[in-house]
C-alpha distance (Angstrom), angle and dihedral (degrees) to the residues before:
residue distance angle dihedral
X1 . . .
X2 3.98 . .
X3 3.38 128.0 .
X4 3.98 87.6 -119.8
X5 3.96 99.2 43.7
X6 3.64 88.3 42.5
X7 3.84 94.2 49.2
X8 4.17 96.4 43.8
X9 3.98 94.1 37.4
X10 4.11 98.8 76.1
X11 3.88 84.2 36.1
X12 4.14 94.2 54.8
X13 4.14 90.8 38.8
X14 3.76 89.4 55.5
X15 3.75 89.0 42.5
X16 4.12 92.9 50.6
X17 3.72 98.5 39.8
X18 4.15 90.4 54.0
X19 3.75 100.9 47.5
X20 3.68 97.4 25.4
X21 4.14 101.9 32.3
X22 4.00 90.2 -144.6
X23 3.86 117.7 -143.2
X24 3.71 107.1 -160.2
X25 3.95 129.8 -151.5
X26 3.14 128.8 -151.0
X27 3.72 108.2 -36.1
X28 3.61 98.0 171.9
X29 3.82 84.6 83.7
X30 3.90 89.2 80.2
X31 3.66 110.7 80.8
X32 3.49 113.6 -132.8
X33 3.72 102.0 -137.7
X34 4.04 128.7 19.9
X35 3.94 126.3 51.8
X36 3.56 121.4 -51.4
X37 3.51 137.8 165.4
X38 3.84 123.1 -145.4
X39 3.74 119.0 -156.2
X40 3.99 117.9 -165.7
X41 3.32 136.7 175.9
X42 3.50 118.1 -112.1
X43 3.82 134.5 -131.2
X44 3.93 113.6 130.0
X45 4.46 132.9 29.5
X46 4.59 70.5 -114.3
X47 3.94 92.9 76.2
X48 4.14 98.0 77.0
X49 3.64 89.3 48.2
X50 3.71 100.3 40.4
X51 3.64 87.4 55.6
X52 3.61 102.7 35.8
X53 3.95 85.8 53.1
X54 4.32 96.8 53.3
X55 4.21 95.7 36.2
X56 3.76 99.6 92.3
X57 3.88 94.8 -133.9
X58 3.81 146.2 46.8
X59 3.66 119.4 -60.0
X60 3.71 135.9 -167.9
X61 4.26 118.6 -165.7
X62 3.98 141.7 -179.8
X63 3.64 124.4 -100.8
X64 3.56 131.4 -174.4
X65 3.19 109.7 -105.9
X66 3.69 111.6 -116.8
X67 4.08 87.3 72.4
X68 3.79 89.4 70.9
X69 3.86 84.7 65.3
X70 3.35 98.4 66.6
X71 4.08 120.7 106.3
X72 3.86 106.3 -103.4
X73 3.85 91.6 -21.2
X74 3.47 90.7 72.5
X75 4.09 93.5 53.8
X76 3.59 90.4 46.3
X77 3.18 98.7 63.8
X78 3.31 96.0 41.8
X79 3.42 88.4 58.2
X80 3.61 98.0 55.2
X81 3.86 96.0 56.7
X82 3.62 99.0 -86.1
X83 3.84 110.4 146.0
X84 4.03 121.3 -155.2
X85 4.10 121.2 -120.5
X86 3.66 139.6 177.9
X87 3.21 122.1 -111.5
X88 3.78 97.1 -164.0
X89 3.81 114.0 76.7
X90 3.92 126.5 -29.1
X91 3.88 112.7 -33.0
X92 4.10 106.0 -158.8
X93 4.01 81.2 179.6
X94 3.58 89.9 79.8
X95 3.51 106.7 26.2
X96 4.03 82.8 66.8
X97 3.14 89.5 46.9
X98 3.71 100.7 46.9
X99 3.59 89.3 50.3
X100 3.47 94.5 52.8
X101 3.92 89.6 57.2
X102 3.64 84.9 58.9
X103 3.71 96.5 46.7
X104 3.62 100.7 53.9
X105 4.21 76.7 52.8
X106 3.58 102.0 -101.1
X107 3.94 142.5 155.3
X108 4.22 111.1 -105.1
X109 3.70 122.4 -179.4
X110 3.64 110.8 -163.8
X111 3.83 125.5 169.7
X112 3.86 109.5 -136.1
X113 3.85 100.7 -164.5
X114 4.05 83.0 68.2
X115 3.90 99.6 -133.6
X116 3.76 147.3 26.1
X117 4.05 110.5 -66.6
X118 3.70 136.8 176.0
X119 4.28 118.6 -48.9
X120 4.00 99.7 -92.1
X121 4.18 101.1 -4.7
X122 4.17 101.6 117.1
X123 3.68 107.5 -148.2
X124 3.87 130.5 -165.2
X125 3.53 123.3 -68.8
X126 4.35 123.4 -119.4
X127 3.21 107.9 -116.3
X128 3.32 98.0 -124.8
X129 4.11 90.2 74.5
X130 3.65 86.3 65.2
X131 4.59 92.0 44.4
X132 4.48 85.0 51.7
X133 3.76 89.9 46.4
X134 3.74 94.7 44.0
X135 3.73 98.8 43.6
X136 3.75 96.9 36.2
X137 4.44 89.9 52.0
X138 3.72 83.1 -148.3
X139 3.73 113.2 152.9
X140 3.89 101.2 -115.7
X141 3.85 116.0 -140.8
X142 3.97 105.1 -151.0
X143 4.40 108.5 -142.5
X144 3.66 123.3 -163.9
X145 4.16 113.1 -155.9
X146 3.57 110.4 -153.6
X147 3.99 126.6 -164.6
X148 3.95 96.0 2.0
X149 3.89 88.1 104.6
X150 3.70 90.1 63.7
X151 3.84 100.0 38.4
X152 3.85 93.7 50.8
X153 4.28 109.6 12.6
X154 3.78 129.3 179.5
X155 3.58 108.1 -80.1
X156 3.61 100.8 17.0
X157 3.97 113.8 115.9
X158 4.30 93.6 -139.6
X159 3.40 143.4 20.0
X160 3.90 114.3 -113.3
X161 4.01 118.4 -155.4
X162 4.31 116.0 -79.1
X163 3.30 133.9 154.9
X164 3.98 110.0 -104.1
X165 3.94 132.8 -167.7
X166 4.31 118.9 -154.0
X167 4.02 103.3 -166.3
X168 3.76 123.4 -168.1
X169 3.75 119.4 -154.2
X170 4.05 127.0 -163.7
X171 3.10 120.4 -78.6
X172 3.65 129.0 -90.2
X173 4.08 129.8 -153.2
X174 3.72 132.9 -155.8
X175 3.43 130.3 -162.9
X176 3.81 118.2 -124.6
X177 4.28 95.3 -165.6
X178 3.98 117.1 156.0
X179 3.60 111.9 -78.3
X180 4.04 142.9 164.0
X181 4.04 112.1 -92.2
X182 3.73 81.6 -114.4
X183 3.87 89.1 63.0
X184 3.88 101.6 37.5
X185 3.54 87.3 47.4
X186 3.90 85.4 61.6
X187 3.86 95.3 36.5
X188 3.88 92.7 55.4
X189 3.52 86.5 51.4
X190 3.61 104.0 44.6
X191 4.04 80.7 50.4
X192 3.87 96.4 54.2
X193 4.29 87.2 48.3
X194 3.80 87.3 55.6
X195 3.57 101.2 50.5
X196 3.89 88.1 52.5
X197 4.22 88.1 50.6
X198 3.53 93.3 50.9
X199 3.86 88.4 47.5
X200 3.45 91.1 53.9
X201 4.16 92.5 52.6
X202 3.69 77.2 59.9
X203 3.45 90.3 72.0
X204 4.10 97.8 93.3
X205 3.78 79.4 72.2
X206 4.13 85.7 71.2
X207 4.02 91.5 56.7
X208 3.52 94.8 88.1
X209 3.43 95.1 67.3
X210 3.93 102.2 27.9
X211 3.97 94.7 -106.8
X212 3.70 110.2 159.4
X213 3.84 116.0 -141.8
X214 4.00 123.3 -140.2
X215 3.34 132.2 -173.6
X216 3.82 113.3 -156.4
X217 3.69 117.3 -150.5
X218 3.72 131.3 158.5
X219 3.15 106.6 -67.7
X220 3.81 106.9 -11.5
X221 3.65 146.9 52.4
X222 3.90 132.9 -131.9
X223 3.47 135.8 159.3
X224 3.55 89.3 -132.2
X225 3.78 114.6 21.3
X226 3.79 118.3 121.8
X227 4.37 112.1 -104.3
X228 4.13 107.2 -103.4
X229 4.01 114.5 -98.6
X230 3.61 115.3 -76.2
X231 3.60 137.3 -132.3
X232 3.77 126.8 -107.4
């Protein structure tokens, strides 16, 4: 671990646990050595941290990009493994280097919805979660952040005090193989749909504090219906 992680980690536990009184789930799920990739859902600029400060080792995660820009924030982050990403359009960039995170066996937290939503509404994944997952054969622990949507929402300029839940589910594998670009195509998609389902069986993590989980799909709703394909 880094002298910086490992210095601001206990600080930003401490930090989480007294404004936030985190309930974790299940953490065992997260190996503690070897790649793995951690997909979350993603409501609040609270979720890397909450994780980061209950997984018992070192993790690195994407940002977008314009974070990185900012005086001294930018740095920091940098500095404590974040890695920068574009939201616009595909960004090879950091897919090679999120896959080399993996390779050398690391920890990577990615969000696969691709940007803050709505406290509890699951939205479809990029593609491109279910392409690093594929290529990288990491198993892929799926994490479901309760609460952290209504402590610290889109828009709002600080967080206020609420109780929030971070629940880890088992892990899932998929199989790289050799396939057309037809197939892969499909197969990275069909991987970024089934991280968002087994986030969404996550959702019995919520109960304790009466969060409602949606799914939103094109042109439906469902507590536990699988998030449309998504575009590369």
């Amino acid at each position: 671990m880094s002298r910086p992680y490992a210095c601001v980690k206990p600080v930003v536990a401490v930090l989480m646990r007294l404004f936030f009184r985190v309930e974790v789930k299940n953490p065992e799920h997260v190996p503690l050595a070897g790649a793995v990739l951690l997909v979350a859902n993603h409501s609040s600029l609270l979720d890397p941290p909450l994780v980061g400060g209950v997984v018992p080792r070192q993790l690195s995660f994407l940002a977008k990009a314009e974070l990185f820009r900012i005086p001294l924030f930018g740095p920091l982050i940098r500095r404590l493994n974040a890695r920068p990403v574009r939201r616009e359009g595909p960004d090879p960039g950091a897919l090679r280097m999120a896959l080399r995170v993996l390779e050398e066996d690391g920890a990577l937290l990615i969000f696969p919805e691709g940007t803050r939503g709505a406290e509890g509404v699951l939205r479809p994944a990029k593609a491109g979660a279910g392409m690093l997952a594929v290529k990288s054969g990491a198993p892929v622990v799926p994490v479901y952040i309760s609460g952290s949507g209504r402590a610290w929402p889109r828009g709002q300029r600080l967080f206020r005090p609420a109780k929030v839940t971070v629940a880890f589910g088992p892990p899932l594998r998929f199989d790289g193989g050799r396939r057309a670009e037809g197939h892969r195509r499909t197969q990275y998609e069909t991987a970024s749909r089934a991280m968002m389902a087994a986030i969404a069986r996550l959702k019995d993590s919520a109960a304790t504090d009466g969060t409602r989980v949606v799914v939103r799909a094109a042109g439906r709703r469902g507590a536990g219906a699988p998030p449309p394909e998504a575009s590369l």
